[in-house]
Residue frames as a rotation matrix with the C-alpha (Angstrom) as fourth column:
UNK 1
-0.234 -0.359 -0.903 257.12
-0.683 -0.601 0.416 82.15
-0.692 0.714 -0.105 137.22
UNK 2
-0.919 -0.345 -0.191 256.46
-0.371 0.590 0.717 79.00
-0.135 0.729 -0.670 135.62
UNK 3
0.126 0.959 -0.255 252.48
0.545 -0.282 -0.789 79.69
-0.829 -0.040 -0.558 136.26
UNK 4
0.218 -0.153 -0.964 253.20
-0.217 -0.971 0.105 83.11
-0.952 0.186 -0.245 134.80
UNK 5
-0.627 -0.237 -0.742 254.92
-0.705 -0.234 0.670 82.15
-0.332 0.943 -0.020 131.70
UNK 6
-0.491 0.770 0.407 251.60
0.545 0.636 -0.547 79.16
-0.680 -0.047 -0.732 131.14
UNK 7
0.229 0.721 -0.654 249.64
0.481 -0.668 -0.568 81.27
-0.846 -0.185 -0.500 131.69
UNK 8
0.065 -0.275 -0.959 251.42
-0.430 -0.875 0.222 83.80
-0.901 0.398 -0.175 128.92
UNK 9
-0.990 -0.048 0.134 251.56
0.055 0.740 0.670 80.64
-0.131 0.671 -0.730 126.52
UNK 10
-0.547 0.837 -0.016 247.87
0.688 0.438 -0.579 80.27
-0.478 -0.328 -0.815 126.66
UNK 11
0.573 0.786 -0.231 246.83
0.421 -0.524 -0.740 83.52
-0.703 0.327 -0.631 125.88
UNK 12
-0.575 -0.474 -0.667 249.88
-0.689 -0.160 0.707 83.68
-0.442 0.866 -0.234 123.17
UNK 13
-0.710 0.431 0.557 248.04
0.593 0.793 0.142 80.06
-0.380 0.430 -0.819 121.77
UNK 14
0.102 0.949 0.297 244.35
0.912 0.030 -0.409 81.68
-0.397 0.313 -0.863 121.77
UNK 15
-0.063 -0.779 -0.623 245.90
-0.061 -0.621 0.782 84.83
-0.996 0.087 -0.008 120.55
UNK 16
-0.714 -0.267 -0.647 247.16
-0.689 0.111 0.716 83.54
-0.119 0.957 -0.263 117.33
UNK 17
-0.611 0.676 0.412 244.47
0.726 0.686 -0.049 81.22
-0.316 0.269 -0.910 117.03
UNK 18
-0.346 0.065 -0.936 242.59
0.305 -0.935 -0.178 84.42
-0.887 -0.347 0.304 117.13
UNK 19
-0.170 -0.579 -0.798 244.06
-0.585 -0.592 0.554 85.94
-0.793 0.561 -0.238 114.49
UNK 20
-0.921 -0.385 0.065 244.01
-0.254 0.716 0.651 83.03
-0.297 0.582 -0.757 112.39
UNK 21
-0.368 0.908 0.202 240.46
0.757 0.418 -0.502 82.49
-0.540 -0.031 -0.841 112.87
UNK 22
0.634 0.751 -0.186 239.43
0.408 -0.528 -0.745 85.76
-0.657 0.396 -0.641 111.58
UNK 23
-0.752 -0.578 -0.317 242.47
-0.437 0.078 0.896 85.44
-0.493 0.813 -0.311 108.50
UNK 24
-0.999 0.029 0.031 240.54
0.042 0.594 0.804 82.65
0.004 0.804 -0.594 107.28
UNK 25
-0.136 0.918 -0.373 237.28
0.572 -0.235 -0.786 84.24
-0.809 -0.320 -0.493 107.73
UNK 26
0.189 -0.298 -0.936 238.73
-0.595 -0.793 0.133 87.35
-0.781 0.531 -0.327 105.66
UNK 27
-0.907 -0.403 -0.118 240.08
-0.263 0.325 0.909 84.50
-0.328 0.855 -0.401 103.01
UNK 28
-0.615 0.622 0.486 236.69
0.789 0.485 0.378 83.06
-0.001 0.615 -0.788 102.46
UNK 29
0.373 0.876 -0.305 235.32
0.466 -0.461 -0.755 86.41
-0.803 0.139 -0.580 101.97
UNK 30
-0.295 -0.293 -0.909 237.91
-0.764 -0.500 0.409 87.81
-0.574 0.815 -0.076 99.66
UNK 31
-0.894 -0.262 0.364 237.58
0.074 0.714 0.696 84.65
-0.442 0.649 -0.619 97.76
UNK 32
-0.416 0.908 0.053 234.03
0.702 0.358 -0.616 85.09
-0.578 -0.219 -0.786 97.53
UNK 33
0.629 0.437 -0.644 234.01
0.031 -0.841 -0.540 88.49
-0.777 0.320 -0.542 96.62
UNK 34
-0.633 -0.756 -0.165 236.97
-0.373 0.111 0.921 87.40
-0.678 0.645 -0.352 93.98
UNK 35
-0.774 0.263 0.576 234.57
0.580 0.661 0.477 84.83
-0.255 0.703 -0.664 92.40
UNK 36
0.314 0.949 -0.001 231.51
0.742 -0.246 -0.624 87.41
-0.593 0.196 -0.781 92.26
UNK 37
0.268 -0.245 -0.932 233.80
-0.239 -0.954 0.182 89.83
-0.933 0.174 -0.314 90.58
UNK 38
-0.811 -0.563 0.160 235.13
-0.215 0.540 0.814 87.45
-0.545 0.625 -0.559 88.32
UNK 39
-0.197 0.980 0.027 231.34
0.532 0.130 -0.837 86.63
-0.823 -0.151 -0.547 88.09
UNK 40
0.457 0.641 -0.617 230.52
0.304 -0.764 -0.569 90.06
-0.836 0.072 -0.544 87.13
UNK 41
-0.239 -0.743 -0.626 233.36
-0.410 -0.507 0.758 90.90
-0.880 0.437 -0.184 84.77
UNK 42
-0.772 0.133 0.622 232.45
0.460 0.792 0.402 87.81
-0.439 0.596 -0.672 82.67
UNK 43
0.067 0.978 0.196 229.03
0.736 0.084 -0.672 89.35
-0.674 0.189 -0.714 82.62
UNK 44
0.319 0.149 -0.936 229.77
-0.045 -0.984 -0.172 92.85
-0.947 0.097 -0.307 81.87
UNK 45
-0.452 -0.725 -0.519 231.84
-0.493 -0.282 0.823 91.79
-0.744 0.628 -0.230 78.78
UNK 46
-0.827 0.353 0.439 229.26
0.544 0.701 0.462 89.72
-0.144 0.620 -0.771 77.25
UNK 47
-0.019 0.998 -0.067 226.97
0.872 -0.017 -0.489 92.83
-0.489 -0.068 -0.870 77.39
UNK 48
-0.077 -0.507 -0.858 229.14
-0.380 -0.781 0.496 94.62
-0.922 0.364 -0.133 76.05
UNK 49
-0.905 -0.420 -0.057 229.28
-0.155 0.203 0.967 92.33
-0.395 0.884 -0.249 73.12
UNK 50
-0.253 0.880 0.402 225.52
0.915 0.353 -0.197 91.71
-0.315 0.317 -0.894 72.98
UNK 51
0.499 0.222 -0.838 224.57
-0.045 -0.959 -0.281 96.06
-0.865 0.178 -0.468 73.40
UNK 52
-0.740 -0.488 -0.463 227.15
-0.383 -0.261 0.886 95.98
-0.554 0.833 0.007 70.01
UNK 53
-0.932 0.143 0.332 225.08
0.249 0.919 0.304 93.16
-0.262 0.366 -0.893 68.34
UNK 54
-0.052 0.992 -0.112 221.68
0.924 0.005 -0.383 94.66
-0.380 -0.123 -0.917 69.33
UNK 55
0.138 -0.019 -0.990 222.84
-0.440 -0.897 -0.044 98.19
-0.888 0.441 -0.132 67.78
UNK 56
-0.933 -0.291 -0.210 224.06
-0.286 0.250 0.925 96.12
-0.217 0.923 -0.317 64.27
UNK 57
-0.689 0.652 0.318 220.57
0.712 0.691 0.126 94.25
-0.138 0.313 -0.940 64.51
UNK 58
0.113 0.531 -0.840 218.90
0.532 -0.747 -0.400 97.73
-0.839 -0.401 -0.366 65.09
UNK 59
-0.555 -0.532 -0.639 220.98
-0.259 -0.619 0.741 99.33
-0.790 0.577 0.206 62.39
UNK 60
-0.979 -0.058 0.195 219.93
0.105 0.676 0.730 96.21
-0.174 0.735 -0.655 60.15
UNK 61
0.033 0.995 0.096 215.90
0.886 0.015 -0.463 96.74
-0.462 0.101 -0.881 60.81
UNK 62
0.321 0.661 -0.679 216.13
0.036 -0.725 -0.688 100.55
-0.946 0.196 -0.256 60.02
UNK 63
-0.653 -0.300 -0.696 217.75
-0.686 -0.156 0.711 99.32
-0.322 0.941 -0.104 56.27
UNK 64
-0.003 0.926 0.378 215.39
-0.902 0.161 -0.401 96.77
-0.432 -0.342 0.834 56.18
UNK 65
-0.003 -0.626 -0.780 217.93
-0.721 0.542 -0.432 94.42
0.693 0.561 -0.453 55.63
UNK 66
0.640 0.741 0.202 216.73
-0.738 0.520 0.430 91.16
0.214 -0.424 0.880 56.49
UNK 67
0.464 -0.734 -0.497 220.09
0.193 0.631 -0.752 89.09
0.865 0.253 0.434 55.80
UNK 68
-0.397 -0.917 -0.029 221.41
-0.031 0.045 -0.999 91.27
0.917 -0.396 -0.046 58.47
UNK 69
0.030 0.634 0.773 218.84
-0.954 -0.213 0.212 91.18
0.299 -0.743 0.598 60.57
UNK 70
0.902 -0.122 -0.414 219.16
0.125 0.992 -0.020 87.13
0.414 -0.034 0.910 60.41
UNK 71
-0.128 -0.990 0.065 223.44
0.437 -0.115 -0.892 87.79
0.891 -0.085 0.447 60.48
UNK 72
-0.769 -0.510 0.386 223.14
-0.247 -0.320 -0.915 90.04
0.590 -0.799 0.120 63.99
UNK 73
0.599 0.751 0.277 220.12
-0.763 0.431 0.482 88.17
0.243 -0.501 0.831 65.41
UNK 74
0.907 -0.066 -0.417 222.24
0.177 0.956 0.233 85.20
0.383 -0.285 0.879 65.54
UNK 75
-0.301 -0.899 -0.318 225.32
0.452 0.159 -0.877 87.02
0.839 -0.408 0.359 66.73
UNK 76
-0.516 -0.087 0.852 223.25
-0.525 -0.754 -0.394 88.02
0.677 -0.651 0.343 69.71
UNK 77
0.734 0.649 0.199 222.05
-0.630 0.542 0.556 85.11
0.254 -0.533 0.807 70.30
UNK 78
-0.034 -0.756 -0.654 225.62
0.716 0.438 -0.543 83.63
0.697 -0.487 0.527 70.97
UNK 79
-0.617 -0.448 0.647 225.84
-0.285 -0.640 -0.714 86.46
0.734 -0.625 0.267 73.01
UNK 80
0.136 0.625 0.768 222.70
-0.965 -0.094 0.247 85.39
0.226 -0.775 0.590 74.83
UNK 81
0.505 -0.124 -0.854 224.12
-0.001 0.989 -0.145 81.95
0.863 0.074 0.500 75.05
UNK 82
-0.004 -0.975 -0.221 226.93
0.377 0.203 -0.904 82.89
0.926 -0.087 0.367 76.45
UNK 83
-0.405 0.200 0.892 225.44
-0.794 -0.561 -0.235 85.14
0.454 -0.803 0.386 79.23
UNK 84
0.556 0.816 -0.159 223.27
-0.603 0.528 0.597 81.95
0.571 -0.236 0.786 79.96
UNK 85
0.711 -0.067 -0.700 226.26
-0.049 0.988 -0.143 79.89
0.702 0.136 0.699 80.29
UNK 86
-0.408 -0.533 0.742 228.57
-0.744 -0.277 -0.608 82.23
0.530 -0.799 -0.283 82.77
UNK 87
0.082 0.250 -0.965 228.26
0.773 0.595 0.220 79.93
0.629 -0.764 -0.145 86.08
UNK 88
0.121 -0.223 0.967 227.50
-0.486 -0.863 -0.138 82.19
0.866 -0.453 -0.213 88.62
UNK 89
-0.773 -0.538 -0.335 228.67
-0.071 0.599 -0.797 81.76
0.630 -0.593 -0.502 92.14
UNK 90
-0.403 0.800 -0.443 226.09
0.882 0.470 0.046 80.55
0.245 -0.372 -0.895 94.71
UNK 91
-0.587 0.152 -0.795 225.82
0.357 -0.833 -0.423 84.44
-0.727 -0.532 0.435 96.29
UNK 92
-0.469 0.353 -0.809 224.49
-0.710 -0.696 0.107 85.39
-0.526 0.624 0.578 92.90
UNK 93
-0.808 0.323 0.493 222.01
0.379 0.925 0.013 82.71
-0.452 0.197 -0.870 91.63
UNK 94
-0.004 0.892 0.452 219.43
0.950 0.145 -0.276 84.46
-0.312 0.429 -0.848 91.34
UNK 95
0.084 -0.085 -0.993 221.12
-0.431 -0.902 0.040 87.37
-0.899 0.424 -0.112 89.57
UNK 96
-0.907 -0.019 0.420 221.94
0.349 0.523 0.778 84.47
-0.234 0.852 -0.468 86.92
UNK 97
-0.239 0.965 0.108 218.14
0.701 0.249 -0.669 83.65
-0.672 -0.084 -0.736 87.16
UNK 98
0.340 0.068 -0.938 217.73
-0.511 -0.824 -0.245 87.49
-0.789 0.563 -0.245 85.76
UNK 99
-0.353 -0.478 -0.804 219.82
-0.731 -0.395 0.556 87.31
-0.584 0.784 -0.210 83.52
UNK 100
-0.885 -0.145 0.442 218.78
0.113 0.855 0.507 83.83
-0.451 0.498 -0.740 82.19
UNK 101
-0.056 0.995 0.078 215.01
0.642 0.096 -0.761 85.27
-0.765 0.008 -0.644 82.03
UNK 102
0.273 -0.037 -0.961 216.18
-0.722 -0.669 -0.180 88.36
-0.636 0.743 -0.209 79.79
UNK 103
-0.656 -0.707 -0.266 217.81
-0.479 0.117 0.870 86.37
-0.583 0.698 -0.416 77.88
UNK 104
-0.773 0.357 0.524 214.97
0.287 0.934 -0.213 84.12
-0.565 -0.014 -0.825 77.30
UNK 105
0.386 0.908 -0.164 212.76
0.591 -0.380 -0.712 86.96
-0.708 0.178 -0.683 76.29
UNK 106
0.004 -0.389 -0.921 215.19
-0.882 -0.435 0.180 88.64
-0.471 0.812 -0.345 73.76
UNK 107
-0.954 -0.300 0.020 215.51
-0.107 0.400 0.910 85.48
-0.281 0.866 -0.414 72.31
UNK 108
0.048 0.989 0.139 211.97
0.535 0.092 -0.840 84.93
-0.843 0.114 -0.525 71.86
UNK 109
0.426 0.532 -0.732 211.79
0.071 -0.826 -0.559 88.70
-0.902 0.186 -0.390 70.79
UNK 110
-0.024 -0.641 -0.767 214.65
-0.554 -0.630 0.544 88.65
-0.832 0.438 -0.340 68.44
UNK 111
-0.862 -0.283 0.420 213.62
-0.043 0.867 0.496 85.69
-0.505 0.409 -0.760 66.85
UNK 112
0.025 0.997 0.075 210.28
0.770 0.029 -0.638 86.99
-0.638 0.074 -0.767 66.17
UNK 113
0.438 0.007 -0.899 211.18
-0.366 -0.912 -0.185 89.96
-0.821 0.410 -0.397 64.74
UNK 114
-0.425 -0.828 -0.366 213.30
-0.509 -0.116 0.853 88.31
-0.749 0.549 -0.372 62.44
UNK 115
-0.767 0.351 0.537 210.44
0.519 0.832 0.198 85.88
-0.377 0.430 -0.820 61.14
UNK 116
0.360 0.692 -0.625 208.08
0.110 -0.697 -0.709 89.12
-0.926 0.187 -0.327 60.94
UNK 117
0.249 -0.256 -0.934 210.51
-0.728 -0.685 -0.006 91.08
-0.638 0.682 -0.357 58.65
UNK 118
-0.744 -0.661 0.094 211.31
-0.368 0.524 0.768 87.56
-0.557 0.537 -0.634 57.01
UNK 119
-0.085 0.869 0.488 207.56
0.919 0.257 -0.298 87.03
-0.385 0.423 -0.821 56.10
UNK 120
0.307 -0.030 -0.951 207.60
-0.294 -0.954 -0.064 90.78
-0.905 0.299 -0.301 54.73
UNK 121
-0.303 -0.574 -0.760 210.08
-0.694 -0.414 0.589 90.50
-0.653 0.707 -0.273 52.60
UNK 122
-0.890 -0.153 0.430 209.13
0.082 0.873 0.482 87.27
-0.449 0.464 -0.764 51.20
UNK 123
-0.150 0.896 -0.419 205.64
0.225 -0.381 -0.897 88.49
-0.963 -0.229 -0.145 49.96
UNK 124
-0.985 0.075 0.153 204.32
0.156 0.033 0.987 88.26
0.069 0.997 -0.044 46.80
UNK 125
-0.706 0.706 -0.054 201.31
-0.683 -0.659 0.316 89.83
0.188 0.260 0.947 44.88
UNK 126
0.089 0.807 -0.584 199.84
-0.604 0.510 0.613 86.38
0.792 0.298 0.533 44.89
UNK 127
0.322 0.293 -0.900 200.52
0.912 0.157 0.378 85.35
0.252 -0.943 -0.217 49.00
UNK 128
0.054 -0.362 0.931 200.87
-0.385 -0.868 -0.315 89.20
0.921 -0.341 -0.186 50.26
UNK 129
-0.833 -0.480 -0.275 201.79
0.273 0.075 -0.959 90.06
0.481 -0.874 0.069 53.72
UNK 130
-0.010 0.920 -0.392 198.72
0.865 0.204 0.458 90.31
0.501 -0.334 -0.798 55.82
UNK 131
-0.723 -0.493 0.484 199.54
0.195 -0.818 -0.542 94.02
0.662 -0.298 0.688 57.36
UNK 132
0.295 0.934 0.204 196.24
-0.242 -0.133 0.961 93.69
0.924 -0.333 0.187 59.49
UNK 133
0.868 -0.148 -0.473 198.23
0.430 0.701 0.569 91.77
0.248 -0.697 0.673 61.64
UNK 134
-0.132 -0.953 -0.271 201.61
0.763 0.077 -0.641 93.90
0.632 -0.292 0.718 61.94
UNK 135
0.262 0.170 0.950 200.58
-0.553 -0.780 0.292 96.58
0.791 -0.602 -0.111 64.82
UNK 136
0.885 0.308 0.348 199.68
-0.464 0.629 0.624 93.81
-0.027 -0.714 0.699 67.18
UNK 137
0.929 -0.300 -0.215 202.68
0.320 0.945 0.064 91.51
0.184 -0.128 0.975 66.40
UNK 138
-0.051 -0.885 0.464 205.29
0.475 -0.430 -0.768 94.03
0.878 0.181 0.443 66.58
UNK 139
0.189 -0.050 0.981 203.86
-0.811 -0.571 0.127 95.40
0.553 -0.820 -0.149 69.70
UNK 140
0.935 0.175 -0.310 203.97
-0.032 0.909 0.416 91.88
0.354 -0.379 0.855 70.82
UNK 141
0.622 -0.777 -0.098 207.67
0.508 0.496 -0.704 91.90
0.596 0.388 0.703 70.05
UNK 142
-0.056 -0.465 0.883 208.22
-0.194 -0.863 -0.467 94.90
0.979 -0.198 -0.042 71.39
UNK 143
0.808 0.435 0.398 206.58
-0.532 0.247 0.810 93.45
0.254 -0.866 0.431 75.05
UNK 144
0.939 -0.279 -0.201 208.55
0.339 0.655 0.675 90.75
-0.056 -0.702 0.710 74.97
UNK 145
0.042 -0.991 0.127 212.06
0.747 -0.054 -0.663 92.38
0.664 0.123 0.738 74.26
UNK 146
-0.129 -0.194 0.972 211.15
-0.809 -0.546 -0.217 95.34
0.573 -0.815 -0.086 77.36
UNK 147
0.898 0.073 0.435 210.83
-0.426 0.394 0.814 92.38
-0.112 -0.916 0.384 79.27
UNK 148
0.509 -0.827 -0.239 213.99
0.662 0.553 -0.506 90.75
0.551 0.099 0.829 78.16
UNK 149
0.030 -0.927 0.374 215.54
0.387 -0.334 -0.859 94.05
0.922 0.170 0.349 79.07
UNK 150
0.647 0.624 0.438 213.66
-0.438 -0.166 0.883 94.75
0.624 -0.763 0.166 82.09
UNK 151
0.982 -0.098 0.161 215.04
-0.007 0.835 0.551 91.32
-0.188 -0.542 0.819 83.54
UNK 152
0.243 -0.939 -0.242 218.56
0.803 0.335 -0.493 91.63
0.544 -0.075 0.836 82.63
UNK 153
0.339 0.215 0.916 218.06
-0.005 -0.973 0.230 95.39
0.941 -0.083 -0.328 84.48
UNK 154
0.770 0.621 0.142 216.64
-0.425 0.334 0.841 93.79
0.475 -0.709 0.521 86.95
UNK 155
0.593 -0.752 -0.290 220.06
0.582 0.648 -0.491 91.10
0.557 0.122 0.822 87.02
UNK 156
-0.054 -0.491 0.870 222.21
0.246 -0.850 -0.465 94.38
0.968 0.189 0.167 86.90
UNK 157
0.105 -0.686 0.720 220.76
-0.005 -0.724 -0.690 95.57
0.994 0.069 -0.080 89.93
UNK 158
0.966 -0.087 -0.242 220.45
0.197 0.855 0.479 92.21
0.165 -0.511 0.844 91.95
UNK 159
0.553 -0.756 -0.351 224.12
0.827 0.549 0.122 92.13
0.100 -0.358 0.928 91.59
UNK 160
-0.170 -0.455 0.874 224.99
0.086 -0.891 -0.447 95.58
0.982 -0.001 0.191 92.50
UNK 161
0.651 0.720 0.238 222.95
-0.410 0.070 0.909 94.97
0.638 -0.690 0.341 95.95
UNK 162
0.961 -0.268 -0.071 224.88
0.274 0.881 0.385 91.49
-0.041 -0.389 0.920 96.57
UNK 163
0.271 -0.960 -0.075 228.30
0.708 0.251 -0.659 93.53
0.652 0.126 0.748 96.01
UNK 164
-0.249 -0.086 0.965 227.49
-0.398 -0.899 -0.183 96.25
0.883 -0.430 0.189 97.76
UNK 165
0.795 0.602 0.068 226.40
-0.361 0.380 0.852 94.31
0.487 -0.702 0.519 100.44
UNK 166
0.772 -0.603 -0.201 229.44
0.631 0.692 0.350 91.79
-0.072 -0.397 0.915 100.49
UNK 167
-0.178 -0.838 0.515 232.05
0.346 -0.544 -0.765 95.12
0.921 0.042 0.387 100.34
UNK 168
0.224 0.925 0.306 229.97
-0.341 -0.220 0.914 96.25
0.913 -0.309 0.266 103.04
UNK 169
0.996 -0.028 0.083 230.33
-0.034 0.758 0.652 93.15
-0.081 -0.652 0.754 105.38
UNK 170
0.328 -0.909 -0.256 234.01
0.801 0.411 -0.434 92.87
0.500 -0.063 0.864 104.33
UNK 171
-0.582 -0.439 0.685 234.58
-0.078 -0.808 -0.584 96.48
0.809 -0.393 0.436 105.90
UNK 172
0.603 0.614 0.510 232.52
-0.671 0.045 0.740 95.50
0.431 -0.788 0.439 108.74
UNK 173
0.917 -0.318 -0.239 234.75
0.319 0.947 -0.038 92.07
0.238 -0.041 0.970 108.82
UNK 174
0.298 -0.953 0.061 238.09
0.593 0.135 -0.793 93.82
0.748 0.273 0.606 108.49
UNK 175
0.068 0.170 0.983 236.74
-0.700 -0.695 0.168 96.74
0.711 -0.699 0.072 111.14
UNK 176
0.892 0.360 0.272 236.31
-0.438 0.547 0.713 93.70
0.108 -0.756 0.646 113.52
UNK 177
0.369 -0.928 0.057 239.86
0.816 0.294 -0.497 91.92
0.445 0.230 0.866 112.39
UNK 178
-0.260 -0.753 0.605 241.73
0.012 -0.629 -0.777 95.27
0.965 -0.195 0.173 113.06
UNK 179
0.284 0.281 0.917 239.67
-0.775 -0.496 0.392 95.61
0.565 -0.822 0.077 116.86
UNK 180
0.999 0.029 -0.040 240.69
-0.016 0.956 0.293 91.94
0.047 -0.292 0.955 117.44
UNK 181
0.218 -0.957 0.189 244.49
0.589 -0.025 -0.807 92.82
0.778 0.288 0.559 116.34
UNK 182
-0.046 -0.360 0.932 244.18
-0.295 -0.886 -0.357 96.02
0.954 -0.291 -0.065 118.72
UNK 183
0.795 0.581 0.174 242.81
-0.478 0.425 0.769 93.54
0.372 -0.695 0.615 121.25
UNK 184
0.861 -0.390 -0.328 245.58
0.311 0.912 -0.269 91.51
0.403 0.129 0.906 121.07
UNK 185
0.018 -0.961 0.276 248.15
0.416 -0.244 -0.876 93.83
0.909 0.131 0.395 121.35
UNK 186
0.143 0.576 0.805 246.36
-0.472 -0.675 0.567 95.37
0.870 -0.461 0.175 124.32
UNK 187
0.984 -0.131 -0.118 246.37
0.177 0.734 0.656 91.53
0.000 -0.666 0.746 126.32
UNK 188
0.566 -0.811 -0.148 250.01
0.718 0.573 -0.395 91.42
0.405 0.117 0.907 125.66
């Protein structure tokens, strides 16, 4: 009997070791999938504030109001700061990356556009506005800002992949936790 109960110690020990092992398996994935949400949430709300920004800066071009075109050019470029500066967690790097490349090309784009419609307006009879040149440079603009938006798309659906993936694996993980629990109860 004093084999017997060992013996029953032993595989109570590796048991709960067990168990424990694939707890703190499960903790460093929830955590993981905590920080990419946390991640993501950050993001989503700073595109929310940028999609506002980029409709005022829109609004502003079709009044051809350059002040505000200057005024919501630069409040979308805090927004594109801010998207720049989110830290993402390692799992999503190179959904940053995206996002850091759109951003790079809206600012470009938005910053061009605003020096176009600021050489417009400034125009006088005696330095006019060269208009030979605005097809081409506005399509320019226009290039780079579908790539700006392209690449934060792109971001978007990088990090829809990498959650779907890591919800995925955690129901694969937690399927494997519960057969390990049923295991357990089975030895005993």
């Amino acid at each position: 009997t004093t084999k017997a109960k060992a013996v029953g110690a032993v595989v109570a020990a590796t048991l709960a070791f067990g168990a424990l092992a694939g707890c703190t398996g499960q903790s460093a994935t929830d955590s993981q999938q905590s920080a990419n949400r946390q991640y993501l949430s950050q993001v989503n709300q700073v595109m929310d504030d940028l999609e506002t920004s980029l409709a005022s800066f829109t609004d502003a071009v079709s009044r051809n109001d350059v002040v505000g075109m200057q005024t919501q050019a630069e409040n979308a470029l805090s927004k594109l700061d801010s998207l720049d500066s989110i830290e993402a967690p390692e799992e999503l790097s190179e959904v940053q990356q995206s996002y850091q490349d759109g951003t790079a090309q809206l600012r470009e784009a938005l910053s061009s556009y605003v020096a176009l419609y600021t050489e417009i307006s400034s125009a006088t009879e005696s330095q006019p506005f060269d208009w030979s040149t605005y097809d081409a440079r506005l399509a320019e603009i226009q290039e780079s800002y579908d790539a700006g938006i392209d690449a934060l798309e792109a971001g978007d659906k990088a990090a829809a992949e990498v959650e779907g993936g890591a919800q995925g694996a955690a129901s694969d993980q937690q399927a494997a936790g519960g057969d390990q629990k049923q295991d357990g109860a089975a030895a005993q």
